[in-house]
PyMOL CGO cylinders between C-alpha atoms (Angstrom):
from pymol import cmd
from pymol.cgo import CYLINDER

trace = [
    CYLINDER, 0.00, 0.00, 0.00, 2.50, 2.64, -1.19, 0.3, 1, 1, 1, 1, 1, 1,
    CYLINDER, 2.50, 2.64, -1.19, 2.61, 6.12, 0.31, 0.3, 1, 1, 1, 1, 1, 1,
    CYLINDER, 2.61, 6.12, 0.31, 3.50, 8.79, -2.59, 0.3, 1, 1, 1, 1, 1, 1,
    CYLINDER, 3.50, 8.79, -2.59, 5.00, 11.74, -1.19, 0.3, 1, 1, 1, 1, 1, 1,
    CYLINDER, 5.00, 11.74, -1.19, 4.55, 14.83, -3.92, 0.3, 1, 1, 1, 1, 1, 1,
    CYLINDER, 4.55, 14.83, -3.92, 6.93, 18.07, -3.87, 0.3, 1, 1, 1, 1, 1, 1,
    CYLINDER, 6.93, 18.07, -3.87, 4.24, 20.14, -1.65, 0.3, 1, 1, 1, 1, 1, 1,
    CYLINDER, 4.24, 20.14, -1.65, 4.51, 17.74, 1.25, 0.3, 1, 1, 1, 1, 1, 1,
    CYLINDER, 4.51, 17.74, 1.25, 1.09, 16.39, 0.25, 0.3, 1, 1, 1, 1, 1, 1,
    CYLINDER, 1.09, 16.39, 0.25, 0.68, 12.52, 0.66, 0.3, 1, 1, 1, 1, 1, 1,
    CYLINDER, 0.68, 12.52, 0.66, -1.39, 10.21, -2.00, 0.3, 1, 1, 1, 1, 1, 1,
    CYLINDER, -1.39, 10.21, -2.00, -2.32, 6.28, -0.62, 0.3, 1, 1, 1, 1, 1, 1,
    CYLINDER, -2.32, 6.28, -0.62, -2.94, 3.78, -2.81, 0.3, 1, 1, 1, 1, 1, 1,
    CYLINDER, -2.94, 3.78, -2.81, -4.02, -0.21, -2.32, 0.3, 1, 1, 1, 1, 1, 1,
    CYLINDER, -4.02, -0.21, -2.32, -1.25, -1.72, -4.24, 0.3, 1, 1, 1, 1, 1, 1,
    CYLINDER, -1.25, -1.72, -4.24, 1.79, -1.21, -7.09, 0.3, 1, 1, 1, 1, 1, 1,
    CYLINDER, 1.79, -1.21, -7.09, 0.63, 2.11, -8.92, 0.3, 1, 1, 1, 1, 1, 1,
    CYLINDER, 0.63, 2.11, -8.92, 2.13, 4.04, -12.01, 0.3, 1, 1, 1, 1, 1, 1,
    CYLINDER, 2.13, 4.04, -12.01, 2.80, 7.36, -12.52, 0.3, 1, 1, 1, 1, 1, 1,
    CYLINDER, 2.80, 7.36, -12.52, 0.05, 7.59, -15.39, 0.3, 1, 1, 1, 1, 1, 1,
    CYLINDER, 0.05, 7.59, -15.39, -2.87, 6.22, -12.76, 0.3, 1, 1, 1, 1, 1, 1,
    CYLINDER, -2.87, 6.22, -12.76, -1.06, 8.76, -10.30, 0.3, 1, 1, 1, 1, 1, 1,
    CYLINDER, -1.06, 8.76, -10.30, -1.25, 11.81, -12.12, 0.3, 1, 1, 1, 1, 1, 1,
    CYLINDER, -1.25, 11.81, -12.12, -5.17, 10.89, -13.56, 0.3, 1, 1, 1, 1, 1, 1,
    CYLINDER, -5.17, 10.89, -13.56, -5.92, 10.81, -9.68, 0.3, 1, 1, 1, 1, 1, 1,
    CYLINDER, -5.92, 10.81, -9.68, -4.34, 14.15, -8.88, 0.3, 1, 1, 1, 1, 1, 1,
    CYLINDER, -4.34, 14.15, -8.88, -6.29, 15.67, -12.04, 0.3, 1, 1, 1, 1, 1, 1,
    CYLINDER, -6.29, 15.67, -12.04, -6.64, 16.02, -15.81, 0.3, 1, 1, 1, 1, 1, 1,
    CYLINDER, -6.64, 16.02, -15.81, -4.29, 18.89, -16.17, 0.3, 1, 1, 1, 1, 1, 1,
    CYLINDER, -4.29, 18.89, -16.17, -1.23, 17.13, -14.71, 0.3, 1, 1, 1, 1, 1, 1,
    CYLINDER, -1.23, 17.13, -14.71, -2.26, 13.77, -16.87, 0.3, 1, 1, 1, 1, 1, 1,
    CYLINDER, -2.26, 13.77, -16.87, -1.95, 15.90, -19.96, 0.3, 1, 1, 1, 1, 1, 1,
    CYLINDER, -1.95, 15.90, -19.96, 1.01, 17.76, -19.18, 0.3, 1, 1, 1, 1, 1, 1,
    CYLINDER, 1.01, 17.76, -19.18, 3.17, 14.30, -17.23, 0.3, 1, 1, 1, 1, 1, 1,
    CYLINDER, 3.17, 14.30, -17.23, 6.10, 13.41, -19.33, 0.3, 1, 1, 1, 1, 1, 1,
    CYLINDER, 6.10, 13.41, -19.33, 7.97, 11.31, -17.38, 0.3, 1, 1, 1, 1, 1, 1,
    CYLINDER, 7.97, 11.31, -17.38, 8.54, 10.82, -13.38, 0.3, 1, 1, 1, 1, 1, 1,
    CYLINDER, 8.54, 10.82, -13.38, 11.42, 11.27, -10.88, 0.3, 1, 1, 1, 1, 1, 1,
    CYLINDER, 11.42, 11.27, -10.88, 10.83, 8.62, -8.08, 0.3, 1, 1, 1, 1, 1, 1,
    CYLINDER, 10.83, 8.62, -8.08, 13.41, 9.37, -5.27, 0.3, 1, 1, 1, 1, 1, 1,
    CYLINDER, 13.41, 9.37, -5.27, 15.35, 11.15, -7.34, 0.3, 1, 1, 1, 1, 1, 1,
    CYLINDER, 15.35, 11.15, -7.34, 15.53, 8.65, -10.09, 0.3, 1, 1, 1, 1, 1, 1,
    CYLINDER, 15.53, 8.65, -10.09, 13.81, 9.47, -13.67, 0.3, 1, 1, 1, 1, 1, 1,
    CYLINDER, 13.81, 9.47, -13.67, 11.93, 6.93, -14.84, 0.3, 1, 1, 1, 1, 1, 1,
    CYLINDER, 11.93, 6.93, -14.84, 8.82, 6.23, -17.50, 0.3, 1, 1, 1, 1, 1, 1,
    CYLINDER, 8.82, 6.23, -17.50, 5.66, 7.07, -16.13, 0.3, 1, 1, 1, 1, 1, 1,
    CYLINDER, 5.66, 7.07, -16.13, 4.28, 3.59, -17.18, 0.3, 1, 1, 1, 1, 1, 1,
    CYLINDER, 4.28, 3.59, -17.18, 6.84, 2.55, -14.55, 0.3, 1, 1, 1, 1, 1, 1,
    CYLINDER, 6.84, 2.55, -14.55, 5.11, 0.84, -11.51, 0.3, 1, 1, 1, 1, 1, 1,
    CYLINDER, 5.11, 0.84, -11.51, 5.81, 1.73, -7.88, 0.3, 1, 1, 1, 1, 1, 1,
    CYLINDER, 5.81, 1.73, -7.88, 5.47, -0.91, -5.31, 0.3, 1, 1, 1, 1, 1, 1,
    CYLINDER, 5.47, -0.91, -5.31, 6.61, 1.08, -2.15, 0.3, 1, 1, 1, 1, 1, 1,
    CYLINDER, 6.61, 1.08, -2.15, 6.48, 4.09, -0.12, 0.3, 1, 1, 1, 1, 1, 1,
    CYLINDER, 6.48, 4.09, -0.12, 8.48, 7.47, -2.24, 0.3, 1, 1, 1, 1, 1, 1,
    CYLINDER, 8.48, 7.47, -2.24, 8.75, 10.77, -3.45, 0.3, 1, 1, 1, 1, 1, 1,
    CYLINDER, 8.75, 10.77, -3.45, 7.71, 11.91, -6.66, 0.3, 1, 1, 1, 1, 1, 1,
    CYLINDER, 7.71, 11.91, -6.66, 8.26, 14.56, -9.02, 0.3, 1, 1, 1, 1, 1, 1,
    CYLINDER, 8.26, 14.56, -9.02, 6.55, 15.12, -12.26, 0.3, 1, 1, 1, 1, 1, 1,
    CYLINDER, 6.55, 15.12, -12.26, 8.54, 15.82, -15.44, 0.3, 1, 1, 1, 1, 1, 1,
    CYLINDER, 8.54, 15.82, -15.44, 6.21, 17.99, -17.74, 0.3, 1, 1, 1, 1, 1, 1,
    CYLINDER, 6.21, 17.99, -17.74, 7.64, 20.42, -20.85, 0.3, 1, 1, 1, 1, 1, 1,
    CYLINDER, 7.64, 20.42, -20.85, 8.25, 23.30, -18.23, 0.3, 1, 1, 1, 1, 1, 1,
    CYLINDER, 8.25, 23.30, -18.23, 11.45, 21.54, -16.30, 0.3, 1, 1, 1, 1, 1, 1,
    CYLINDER, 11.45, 21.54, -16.30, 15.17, 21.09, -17.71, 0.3, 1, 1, 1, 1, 1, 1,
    CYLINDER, 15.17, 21.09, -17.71, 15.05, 17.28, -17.71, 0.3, 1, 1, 1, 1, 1, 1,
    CYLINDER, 15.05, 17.28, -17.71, 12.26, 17.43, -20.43, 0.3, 1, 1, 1, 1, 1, 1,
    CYLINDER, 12.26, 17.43, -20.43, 14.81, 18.69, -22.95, 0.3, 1, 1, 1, 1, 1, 1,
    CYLINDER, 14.81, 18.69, -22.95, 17.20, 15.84, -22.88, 0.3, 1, 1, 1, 1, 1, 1,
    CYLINDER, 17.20, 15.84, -22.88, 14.35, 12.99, -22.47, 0.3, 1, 1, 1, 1, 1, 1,
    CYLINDER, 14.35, 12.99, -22.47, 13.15, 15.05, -25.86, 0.3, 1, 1, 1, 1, 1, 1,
    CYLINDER, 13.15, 15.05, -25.86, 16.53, 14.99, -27.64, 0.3, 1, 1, 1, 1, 1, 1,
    CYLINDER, 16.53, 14.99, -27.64, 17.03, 11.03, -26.49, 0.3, 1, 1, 1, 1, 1, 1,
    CYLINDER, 17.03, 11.03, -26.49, 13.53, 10.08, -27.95, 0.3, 1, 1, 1, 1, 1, 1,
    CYLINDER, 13.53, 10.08, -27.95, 13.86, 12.02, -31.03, 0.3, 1, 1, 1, 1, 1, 1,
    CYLINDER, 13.86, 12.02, -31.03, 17.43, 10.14, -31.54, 0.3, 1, 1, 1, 1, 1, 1,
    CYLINDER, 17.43, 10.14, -31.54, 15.49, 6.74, -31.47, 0.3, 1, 1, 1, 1, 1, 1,
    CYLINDER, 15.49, 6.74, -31.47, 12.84, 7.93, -33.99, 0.3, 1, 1, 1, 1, 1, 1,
    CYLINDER, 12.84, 7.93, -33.99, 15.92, 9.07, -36.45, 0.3, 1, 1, 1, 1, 1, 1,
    CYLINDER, 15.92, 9.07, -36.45, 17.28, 5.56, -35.87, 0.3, 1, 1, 1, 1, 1, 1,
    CYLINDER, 17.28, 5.56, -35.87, 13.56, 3.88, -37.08, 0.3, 1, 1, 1, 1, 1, 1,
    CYLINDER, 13.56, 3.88, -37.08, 13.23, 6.54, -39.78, 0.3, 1, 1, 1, 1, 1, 1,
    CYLINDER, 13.23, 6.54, -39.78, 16.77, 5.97, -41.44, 0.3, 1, 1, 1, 1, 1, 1,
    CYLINDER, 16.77, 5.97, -41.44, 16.10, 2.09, -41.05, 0.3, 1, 1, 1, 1, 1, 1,
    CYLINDER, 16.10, 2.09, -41.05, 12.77, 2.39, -42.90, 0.3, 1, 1, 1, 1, 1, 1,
    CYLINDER, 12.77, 2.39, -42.90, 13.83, 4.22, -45.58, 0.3, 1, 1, 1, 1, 1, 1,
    CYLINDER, 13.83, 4.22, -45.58, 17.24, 2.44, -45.90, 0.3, 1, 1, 1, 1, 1, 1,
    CYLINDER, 17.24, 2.44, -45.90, 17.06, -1.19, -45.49, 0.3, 1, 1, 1, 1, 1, 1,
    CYLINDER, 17.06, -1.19, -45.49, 19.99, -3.49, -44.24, 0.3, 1, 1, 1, 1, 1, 1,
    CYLINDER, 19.99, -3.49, -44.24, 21.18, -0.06, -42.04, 0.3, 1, 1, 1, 1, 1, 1,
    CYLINDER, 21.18, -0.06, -42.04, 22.45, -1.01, -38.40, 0.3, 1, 1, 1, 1, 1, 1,
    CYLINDER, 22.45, -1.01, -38.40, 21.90, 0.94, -35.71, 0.3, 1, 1, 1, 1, 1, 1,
    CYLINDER, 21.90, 0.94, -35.71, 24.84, 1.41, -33.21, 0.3, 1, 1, 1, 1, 1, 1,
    CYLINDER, 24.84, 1.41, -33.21, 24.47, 3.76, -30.51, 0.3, 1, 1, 1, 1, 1, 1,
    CYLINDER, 24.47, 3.76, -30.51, 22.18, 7.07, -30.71, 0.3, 1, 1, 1, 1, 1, 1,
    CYLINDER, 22.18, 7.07, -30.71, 22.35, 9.09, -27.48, 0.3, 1, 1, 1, 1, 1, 1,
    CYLINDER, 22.35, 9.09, -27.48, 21.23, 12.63, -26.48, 0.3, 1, 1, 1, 1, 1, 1,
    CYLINDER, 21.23, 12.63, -26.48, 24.36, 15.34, -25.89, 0.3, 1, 1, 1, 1, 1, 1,
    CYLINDER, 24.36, 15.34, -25.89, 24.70, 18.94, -24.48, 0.3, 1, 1, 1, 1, 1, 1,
    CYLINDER, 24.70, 18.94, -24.48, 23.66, 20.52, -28.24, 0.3, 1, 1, 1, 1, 1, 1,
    CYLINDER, 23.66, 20.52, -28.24, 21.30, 17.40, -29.45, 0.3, 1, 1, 1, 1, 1, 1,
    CYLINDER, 21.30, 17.40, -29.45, 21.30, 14.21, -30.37, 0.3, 1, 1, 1, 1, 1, 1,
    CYLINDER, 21.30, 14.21, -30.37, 23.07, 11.54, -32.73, 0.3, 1, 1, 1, 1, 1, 1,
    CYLINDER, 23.07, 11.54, -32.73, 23.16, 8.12, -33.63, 0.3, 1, 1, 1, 1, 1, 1,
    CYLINDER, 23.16, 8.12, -33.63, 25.54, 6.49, -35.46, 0.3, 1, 1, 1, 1, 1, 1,
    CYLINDER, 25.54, 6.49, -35.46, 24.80, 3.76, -38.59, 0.3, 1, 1, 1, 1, 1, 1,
    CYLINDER, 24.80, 3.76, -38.59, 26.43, 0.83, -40.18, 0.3, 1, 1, 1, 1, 1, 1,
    CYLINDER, 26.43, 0.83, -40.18, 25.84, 1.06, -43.86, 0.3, 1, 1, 1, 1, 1, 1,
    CYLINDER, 25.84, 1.06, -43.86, 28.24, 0.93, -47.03, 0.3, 1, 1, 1, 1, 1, 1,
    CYLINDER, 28.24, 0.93, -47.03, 27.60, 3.77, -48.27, 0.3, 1, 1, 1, 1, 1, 1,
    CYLINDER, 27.60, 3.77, -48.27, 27.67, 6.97, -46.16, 0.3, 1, 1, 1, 1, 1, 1,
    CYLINDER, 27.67, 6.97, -46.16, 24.63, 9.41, -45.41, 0.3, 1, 1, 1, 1, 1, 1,
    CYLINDER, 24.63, 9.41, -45.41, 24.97, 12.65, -47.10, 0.3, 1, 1, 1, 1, 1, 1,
    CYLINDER, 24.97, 12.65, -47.10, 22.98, 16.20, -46.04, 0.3, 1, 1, 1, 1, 1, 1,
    CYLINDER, 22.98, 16.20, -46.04, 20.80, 15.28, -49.42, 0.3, 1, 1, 1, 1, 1, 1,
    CYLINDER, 20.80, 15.28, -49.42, 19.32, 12.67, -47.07, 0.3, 1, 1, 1, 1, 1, 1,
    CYLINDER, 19.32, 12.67, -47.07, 18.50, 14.68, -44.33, 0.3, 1, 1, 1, 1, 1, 1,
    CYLINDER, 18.50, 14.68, -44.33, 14.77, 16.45, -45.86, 0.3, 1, 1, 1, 1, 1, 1,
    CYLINDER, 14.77, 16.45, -45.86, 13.37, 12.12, -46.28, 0.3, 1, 1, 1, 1, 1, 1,
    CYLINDER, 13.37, 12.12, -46.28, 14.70, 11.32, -43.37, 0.3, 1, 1, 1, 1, 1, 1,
    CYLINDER, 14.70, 11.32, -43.37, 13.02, 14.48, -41.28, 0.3, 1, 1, 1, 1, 1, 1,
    CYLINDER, 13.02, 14.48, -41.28, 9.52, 13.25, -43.19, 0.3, 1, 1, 1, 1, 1, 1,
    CYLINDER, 9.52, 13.25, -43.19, 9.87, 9.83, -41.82, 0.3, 1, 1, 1, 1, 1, 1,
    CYLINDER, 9.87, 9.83, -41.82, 10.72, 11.35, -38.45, 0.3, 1, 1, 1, 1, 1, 1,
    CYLINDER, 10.72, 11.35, -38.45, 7.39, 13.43, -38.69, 0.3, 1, 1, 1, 1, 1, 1,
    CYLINDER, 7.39, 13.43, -38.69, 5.30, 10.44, -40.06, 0.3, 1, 1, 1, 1, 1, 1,
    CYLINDER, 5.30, 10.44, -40.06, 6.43, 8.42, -37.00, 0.3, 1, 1, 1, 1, 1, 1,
    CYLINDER, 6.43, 8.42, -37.00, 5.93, 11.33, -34.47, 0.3, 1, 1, 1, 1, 1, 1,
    CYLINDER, 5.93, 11.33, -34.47, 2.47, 11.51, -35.77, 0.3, 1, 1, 1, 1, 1, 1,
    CYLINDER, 2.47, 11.51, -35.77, 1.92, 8.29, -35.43, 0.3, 1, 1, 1, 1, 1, 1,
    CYLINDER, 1.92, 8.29, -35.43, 2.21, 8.88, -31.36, 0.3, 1, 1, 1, 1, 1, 1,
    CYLINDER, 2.21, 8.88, -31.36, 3.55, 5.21, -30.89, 0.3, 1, 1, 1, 1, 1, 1,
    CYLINDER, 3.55, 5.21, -30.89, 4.06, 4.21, -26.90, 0.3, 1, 1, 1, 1, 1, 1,
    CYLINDER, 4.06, 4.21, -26.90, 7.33, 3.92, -25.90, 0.3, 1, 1, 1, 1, 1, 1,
    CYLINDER, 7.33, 3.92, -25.90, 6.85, 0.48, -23.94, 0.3, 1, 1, 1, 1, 1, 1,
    CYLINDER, 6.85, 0.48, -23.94, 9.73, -1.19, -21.54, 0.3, 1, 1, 1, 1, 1, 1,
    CYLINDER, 9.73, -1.19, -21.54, 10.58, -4.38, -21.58, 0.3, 1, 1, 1, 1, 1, 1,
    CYLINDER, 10.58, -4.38, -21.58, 13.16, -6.78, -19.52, 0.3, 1, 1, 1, 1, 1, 1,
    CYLINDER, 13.16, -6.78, -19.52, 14.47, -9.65, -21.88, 0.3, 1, 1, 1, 1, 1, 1,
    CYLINDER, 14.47, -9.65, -21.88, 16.69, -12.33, -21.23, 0.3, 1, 1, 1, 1, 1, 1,
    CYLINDER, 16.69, -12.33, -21.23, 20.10, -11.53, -22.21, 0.3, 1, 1, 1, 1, 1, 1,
    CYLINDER, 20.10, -11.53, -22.21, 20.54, -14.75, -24.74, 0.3, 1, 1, 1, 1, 1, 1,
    CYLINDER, 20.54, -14.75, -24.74, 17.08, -14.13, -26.07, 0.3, 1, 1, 1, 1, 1, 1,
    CYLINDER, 17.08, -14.13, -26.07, 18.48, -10.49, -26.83, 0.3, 1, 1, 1, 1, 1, 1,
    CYLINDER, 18.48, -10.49, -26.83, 21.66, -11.41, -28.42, 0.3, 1, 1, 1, 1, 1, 1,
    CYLINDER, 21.66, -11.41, -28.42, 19.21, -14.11, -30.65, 0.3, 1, 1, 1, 1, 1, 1,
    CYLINDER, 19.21, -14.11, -30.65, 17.07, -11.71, -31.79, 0.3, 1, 1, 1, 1, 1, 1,
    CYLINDER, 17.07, -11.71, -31.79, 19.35, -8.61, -33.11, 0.3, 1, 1, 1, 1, 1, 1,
    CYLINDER, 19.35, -8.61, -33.11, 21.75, -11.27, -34.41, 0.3, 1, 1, 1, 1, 1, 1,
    CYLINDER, 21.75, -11.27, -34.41, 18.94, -12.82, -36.10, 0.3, 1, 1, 1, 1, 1, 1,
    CYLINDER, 18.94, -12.82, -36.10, 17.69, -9.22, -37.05, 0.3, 1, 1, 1, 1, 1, 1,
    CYLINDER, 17.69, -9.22, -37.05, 21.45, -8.80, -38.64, 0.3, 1, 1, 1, 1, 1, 1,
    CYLINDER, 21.45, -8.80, -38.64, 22.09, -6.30, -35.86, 0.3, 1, 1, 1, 1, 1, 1,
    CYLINDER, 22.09, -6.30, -35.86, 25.38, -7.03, -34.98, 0.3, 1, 1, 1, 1, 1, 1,
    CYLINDER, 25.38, -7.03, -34.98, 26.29, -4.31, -33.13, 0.3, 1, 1, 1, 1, 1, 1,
    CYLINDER, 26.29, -4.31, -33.13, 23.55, -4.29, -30.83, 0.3, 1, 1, 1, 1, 1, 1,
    CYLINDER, 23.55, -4.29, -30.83, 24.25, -7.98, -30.37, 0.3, 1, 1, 1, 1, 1, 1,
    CYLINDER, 24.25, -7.98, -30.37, 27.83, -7.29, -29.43, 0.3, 1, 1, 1, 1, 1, 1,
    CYLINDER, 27.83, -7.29, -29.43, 26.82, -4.41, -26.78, 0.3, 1, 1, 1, 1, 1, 1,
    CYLINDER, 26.82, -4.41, -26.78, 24.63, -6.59, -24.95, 0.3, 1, 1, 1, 1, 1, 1,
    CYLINDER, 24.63, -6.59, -24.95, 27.35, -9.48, -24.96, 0.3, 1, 1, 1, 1, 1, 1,
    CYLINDER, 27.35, -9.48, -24.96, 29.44, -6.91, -23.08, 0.3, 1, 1, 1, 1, 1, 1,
    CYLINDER, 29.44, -6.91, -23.08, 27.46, -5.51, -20.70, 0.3, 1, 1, 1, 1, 1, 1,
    CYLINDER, 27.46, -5.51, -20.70, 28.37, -6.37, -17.16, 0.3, 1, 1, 1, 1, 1, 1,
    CYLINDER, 28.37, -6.37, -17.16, 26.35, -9.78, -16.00, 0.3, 1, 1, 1, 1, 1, 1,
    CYLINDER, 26.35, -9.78, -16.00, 24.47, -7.96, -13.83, 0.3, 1, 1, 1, 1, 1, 1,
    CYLINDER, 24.47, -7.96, -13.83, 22.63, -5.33, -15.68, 0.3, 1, 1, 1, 1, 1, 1,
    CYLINDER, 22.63, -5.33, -15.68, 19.57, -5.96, -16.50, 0.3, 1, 1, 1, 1, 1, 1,
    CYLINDER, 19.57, -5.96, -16.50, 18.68, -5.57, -20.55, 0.3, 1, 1, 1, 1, 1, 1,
    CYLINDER, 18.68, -5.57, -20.55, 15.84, -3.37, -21.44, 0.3, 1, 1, 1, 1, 1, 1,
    CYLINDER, 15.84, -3.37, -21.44, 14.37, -3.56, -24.26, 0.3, 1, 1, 1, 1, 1, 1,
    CYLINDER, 14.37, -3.56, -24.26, 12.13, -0.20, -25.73, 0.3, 1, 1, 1, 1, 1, 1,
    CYLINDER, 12.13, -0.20, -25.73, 9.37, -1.06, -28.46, 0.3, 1, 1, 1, 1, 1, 1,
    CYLINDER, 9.37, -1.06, -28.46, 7.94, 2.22, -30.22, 0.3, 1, 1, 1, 1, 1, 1,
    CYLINDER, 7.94, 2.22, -30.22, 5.14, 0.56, -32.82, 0.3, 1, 1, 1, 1, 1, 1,
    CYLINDER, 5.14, 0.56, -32.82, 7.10, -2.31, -34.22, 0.3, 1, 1, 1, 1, 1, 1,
    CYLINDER, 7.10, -2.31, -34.22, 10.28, -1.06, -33.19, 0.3, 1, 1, 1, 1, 1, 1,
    CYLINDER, 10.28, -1.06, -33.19, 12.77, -2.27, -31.08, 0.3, 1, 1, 1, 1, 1, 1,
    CYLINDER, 12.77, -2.27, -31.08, 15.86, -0.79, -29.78, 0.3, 1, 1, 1, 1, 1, 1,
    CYLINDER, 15.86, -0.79, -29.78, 18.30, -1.32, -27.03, 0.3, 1, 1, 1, 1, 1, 1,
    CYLINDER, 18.30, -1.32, -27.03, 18.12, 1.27, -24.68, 0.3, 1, 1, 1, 1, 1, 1,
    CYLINDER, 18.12, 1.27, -24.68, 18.25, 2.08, -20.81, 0.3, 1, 1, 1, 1, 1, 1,
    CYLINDER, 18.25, 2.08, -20.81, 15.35, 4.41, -20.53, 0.3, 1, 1, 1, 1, 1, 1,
    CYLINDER, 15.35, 4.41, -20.53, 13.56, 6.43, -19.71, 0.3, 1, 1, 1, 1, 1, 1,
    CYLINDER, 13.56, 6.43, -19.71, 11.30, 7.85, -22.17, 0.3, 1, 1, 1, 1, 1, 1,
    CYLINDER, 11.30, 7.85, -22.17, 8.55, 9.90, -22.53, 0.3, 1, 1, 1, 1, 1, 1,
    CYLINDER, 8.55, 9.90, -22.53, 5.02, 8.36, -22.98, 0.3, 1, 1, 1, 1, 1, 1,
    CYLINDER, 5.02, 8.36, -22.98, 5.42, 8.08, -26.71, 0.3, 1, 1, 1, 1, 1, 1,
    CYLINDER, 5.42, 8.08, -26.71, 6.56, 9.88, -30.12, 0.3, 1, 1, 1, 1, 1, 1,
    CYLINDER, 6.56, 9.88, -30.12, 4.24, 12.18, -30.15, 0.3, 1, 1, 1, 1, 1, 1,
    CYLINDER, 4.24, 12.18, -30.15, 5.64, 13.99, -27.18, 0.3, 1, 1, 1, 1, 1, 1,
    CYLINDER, 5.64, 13.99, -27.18, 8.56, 14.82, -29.00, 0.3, 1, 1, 1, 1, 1, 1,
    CYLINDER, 8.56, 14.82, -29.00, 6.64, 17.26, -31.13, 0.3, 1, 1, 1, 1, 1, 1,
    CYLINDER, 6.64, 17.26, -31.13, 8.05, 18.43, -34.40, 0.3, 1, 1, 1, 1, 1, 1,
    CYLINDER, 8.05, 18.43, -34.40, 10.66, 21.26, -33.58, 0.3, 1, 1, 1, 1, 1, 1,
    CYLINDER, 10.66, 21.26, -33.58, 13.85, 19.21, -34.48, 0.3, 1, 1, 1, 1, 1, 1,
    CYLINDER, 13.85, 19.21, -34.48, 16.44, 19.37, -37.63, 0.3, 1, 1, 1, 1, 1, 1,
    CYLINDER, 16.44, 19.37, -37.63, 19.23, 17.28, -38.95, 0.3, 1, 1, 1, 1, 1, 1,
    CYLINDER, 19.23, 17.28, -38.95, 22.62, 19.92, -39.04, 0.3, 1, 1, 1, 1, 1, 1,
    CYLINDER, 22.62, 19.92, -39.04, 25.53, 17.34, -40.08, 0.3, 1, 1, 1, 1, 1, 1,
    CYLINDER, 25.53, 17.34, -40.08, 27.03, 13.74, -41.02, 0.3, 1, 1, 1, 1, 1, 1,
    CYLINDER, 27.03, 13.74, -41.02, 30.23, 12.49, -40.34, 0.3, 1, 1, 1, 1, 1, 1,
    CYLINDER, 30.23, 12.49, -40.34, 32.47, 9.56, -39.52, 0.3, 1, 1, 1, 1, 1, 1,
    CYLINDER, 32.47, 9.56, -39.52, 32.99, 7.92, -36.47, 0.3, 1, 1, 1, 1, 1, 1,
    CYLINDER, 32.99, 7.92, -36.47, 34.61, 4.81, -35.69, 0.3, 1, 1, 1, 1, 1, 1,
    CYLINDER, 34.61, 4.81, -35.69, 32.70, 2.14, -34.05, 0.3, 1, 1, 1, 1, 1, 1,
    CYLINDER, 32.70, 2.14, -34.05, 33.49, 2.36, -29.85, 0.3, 1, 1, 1, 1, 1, 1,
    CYLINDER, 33.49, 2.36, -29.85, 35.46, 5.47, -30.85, 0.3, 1, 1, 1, 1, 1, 1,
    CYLINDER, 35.46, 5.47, -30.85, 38.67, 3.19, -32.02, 0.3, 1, 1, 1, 1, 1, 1,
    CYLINDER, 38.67, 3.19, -32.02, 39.84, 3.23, -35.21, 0.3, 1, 1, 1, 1, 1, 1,
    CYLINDER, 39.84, 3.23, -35.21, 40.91, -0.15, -35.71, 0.3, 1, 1, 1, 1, 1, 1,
    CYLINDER, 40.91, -0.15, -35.71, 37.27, -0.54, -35.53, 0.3, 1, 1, 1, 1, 1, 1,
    CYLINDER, 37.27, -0.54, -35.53, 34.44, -0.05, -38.74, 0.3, 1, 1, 1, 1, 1, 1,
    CYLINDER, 34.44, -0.05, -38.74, 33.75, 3.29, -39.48, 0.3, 1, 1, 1, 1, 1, 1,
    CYLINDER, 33.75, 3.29, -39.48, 29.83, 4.41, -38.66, 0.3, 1, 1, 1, 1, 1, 1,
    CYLINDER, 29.83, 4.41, -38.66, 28.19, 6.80, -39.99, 0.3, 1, 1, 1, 1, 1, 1,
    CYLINDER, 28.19, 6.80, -39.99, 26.77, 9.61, -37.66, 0.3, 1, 1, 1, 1, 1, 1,
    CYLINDER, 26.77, 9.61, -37.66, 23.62, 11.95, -38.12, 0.3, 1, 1, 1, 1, 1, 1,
]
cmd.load_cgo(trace, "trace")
């Protein structure tokens, strides 16, 4: 029967494990709207996240400076689904948010020039519009490595064969989807909204070592 503690000292019981969505609908239709995300003791984490104990909560909503970077890290995912729609046999690498932005960096033969960047913002906007969920998932780490070697992905495969035994692997679907990723995320694509643009390409070597293949970064 968690306690959740909110940032006015105010105190909201409920029976069991809650999320932040079914929180925020209790507290009102403004803040339902508005909820982005969630900080949970000081942790950010997807509102679709469940909370099984007492703790305090934060809402993330457009007005606060974590939204900007939970923006620029979704939007990076939605380049990475764009560029592999529109350019089969692509492999995604790694695509994170930084201080200016966002990037992600592709396997492919032949490298992405600026000509590419007005299809690929298109795609971006079809799949914003499309408002897919971001959804979480916890896989098995053999059934991961399976399934983006099977997908030809071997660079995802090869991440999650490194990661230390103990993390955990999550998974993030957005429509049909899939990427690995750490979280969190907003509810969905749509909350990205449309204010983004592609500035530049350019080489980088895989793991940042150049005996390794050389990516290609948007």
């Amino acid at each position: 029967m968690p306690a959740i503690t909110l940032p006015d000292g105010s105190i909201r019981q409920f029976d069991g494990a809650v999320t932040g969505t079914t929180i925020a609908a209790a507290i009102g239709p403004g803040l339902a709207k508005a909820a982005l995300a969630m900080e949970v003791d000081g942790k950010l984490r997807d509102l679709s996240a469940s909370i099984e104990q007492d703790a305090k909560l934060r809402f993330i909503t457009r007005r606060d400076p974590e939204a900007l970077e939970m923006i620029r890290h979704d939007c990076a995912h939605v380049l990475a689904e764009a560029v592999q729609a529109l350019y089969p046999g692509t492999q995604v690498t790694i695509g994170p948010s930084i201080e200016n932005g966002f990037y992600y960096d592709f396997a492919r033969n032949e490298p992405f020039k600026p000509e590419d960047f007005a299809a690929i913002e298109a795609k971006m906007r079809e799949i914003i519009a499309r408002n897919d969920a971001f959804v979480r998932e916890e896989w098995d780490r053999e059934d991961a490595i399976r399934f983006f070697t099977a997908k030809g992905e071997r660079y995802k495969a090869e991440l999650i064969q490194d990661l230390p035994k103990s993390e955990i692997i999550s998974i993030y679907k957005q429509g049909a989807w899939t990427d690995l990723c750490r979280g969190p995320h907003m509810r969905g694509t749509g909350d990205i909204g449309t204010a983004f643009k592609l500035m530049k390409v350019a080489g980088a070597y895989w793991r940042g070592d150049h005996r390794n293949a050389m990516l290609s970064r948007i």
